[in-house]
C-alpha positions in Angstrom: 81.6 88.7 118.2 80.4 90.2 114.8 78.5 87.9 112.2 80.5 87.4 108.9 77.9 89.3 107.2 78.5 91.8 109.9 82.4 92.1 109.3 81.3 92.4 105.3 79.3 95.5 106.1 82.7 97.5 107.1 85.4 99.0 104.7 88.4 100.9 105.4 89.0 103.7 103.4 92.8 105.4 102.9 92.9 108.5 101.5 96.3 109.6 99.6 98.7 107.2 101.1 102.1 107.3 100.0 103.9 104.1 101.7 103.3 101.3 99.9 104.6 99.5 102.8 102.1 101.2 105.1 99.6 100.3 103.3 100.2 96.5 103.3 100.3 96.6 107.0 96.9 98.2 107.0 95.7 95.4 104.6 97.3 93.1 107.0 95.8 94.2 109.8 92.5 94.3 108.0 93.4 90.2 107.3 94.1 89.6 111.1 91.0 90.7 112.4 88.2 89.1 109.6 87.7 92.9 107.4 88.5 92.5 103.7 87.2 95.6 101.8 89.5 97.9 101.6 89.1 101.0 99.3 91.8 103.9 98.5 91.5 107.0 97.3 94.5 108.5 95.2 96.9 106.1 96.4 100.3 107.6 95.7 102.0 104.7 94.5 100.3 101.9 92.3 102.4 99.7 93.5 100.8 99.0 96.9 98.9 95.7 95.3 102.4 94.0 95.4 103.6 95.6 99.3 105.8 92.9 101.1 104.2 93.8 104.6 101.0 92.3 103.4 100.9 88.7 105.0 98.7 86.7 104.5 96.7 90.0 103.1 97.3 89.6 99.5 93.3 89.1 98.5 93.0 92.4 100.7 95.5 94.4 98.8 94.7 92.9 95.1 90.9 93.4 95.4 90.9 96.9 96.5 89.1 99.2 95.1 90.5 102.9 93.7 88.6 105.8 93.9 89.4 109.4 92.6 87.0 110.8 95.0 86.2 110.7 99.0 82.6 110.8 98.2 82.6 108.3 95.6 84.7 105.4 98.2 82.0 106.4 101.1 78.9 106.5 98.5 77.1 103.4 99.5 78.2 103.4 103.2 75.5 104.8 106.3 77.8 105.6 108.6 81.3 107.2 108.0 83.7 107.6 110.6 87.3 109.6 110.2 90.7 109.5 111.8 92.5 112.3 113.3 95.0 113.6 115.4 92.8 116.4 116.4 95.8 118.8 116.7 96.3 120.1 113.0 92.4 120.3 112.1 89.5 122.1 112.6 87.1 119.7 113.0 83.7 120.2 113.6 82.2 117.2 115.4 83.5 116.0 118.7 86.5 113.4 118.8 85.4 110.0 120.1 87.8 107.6 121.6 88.1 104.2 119.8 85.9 102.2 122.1 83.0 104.7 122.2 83.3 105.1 118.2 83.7 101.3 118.1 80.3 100.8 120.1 78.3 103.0 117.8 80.1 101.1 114.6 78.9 97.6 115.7 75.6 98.8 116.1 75.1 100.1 112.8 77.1 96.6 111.4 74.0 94.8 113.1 71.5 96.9 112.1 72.3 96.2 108.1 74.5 99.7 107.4 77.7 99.5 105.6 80.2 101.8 107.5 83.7 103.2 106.5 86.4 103.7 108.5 88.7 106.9 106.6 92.5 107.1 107.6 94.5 109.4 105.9 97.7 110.0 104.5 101.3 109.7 106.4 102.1 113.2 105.8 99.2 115.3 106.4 96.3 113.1 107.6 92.3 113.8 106.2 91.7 117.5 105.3 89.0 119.3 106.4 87.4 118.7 103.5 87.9 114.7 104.0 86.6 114.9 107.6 83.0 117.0 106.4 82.0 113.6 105.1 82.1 112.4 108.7 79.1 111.7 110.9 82.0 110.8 113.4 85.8 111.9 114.5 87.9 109.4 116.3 90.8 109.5 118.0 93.5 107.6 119.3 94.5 108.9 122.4 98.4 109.5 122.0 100.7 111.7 123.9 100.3 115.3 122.8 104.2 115.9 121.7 103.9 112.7 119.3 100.1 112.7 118.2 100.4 110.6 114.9 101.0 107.1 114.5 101.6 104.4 111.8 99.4 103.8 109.6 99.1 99.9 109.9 99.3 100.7 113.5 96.5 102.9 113.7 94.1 100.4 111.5 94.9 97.6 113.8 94.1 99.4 117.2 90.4 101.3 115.5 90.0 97.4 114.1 90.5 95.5 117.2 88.3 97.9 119.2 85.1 96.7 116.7 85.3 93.3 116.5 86.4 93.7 120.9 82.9 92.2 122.1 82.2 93.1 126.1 78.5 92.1 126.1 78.3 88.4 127.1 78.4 85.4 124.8 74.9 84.5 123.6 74.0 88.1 122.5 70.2 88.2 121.0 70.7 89.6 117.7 69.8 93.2 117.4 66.3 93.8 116.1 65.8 94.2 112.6 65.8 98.0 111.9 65.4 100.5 108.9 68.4 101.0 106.8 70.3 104.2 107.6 70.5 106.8 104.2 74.0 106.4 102.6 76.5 108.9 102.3 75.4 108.9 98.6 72.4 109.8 99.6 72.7 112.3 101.8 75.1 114.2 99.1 71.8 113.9 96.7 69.4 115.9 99.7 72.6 118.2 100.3 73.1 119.0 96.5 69.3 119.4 95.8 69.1 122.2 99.1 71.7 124.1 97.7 69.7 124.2 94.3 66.4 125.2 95.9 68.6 127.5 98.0 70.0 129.4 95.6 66.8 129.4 93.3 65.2 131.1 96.5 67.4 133.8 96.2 69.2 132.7 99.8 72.9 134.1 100.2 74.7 135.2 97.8 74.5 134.3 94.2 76.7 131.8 92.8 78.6 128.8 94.8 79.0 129.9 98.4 81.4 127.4 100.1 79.6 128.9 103.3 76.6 128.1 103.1 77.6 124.7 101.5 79.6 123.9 104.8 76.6 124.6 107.1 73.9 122.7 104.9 76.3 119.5 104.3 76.9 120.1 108.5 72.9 120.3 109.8 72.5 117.5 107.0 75.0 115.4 108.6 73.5 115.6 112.3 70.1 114.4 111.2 69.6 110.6 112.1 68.3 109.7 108.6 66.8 106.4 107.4 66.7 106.0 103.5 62.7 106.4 103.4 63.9 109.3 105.4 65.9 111.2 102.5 63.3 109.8 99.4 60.7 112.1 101.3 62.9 114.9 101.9 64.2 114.3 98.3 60.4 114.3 97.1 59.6 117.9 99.6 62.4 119.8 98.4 62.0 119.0 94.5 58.2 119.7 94.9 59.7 123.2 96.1 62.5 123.9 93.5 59.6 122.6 91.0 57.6 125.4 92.4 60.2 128.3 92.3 61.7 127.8 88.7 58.4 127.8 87.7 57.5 131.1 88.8 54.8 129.6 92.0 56.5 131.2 94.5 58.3 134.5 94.9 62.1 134.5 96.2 62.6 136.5 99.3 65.5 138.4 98.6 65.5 140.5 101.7 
C-alpha cells in the first residue's frame, strides 16, 4: 500500500466541470480511497463546495483549489497523466490502460514526485490542448458505442487502480531517487527554446503554434530530473545570451 506521504504526493485535477453533483462524487471518491487534493480548473458552477454527493468528502470539496489555467493546477506536479475516451481526440501519446498507468504513478509517488491525475469535463472531455500537458494518456477500456463514463465513476476506478498494491506485503521502500522536473518547469525550458528559436531565425517569424506543438512534444518525452532542466535552462540562455547579442549569426536558410 502507498505511505501517507505517498497518497499526499497525488492530486486530481478537473478541468471545466459543470455537475456540481459530479464533482462531489469525484471528491467522494477521492475520500474513499485516502487522496485529498483536489484542484479544478474553471469549474462551471461555484457551487460545487456545497454538492450533496460528497460524503464524508466535505474537507475534499471545501479545500480545493481553483485554477484559471491547466498549466498553472499541474505547475508543481512531475508527472501528469490525462483522461480520455480516445475516440473524439487526436492525441499524440499512446493510451495506457489504468493498471499499466497506475504502475508508473506509484512509482513516481515513491520516488518523491507529485503527480496529477486530469479528468475533464462531462460534455466534451480534455482538449487537445489539455492533453499536450500529458506525459501520459489513459484509458478506461469501455465498450466502443458508449466510450464515456461518469465522472465520479471514472475517478474511482483510475483511484482504485493506484492505491491496488500486487507486490507482496513487506515491500522495501523504493530507493531514494532524484526529483523528476515539474511541469512548471518544463514549461520554463519549452518557453525559453521557443525564444532562442525564434531569435535564431528558425521557422517562421512570429508565434508558430507548429513549431510550439513539436518542441512542447520532444520536451515532454525527455525523462528529466530537475538538475536536469537548471542545466538545460543554463545551456539555452547562454545561447539566446549569445544571439541577441550579436555572437552568433542566425541561419536563415
Amino acid at each position: 500500500m502507498l505511505t501517507s506521504a505517498e497518497l499526499d504526493r497525488l492530486c486530481v485535477v478537473l478541468v471545466g466541470c459543470r455537475n456540481p453533483l459530479n464533482i462531489g462524487a469525484a471528491a467522494r471518491a477521492m475520500s474513499n480511497f485516502g487522496f485529498h487534493h483536489l484542484r479544478v480548473v474553471r469549474p462551471y458552477d461555484v457551487a460545487f463546495r456545497e454538492a450533496r454527493s460528497a460524503v464524508d468528502a466535505e474537507t475534499v470539496l471545501t479545500e480545493a483549489e481553483e485554477f484559471d489555467l491547466v498549466a498553472g493546477a499541474v505547475a508543481d506536479c512531475s508527472l501528469v497523466v490525462g483522461t480520455t475516451g480516445g475516440s473524439q481526440r487526436n492525441p499524440q501519446e499512446p493510451l495506457y490502460r489504468p493498471e499499466t498507468t497506475a504502475e508508473i504513478i506509484r512509482e513516481c509517488l515513491r520516488s518523491g514526485s507529485r503527480v496529477a491525475l486530469l479528468f475533464g469535463s462531462e460534455k466534451v472531455g480534455l482538449s487537445n490542448h489539455d492533453l499536450s500537458h500529458c506525459q501520459i494518456l489513459l484509458r478506461i477500456p469501455t465498450r466502443t458505442e458508449h466510450p464515456s463514463m461518469n465522472l465520479g465513476q471514472a475517478v474511482a476506478i483510475v483511484l482504485y487502480e493506484v492505491i491496488r498494491e500486487t507486490a507482496p506485503a513487506g515491500r522495501e521502500e523504493a530507493a531514494a531517487q532524484e526529483p523528476s522536473a515539474t511541469a512548471g518547469e518544463r514549461e520554463r525550458l519549452i518557453s525559453l527554446l521557443l525564444m532562442a528559436l525564434e531569435c535564431s531565425g528558425y521557422g517562421h517569424p512570429g508565434p508558430d503554434p507548429s513549431l510550439e506543438k513539436k518542441v512542447r512534444r520532444l520536451v515532454r518525452h525527455l525523462q528529466l530530473t530537475q538538475s536536469d532542466v537548471h542545466e538545460w535552462l543554463g545551456l539555452v540562455r547562454h545561447i539566446l545570451w549569445k544571439l541577441e547579442n550579436g555572437n552568433i549569426t542566425p541561419n536563415h536558410d
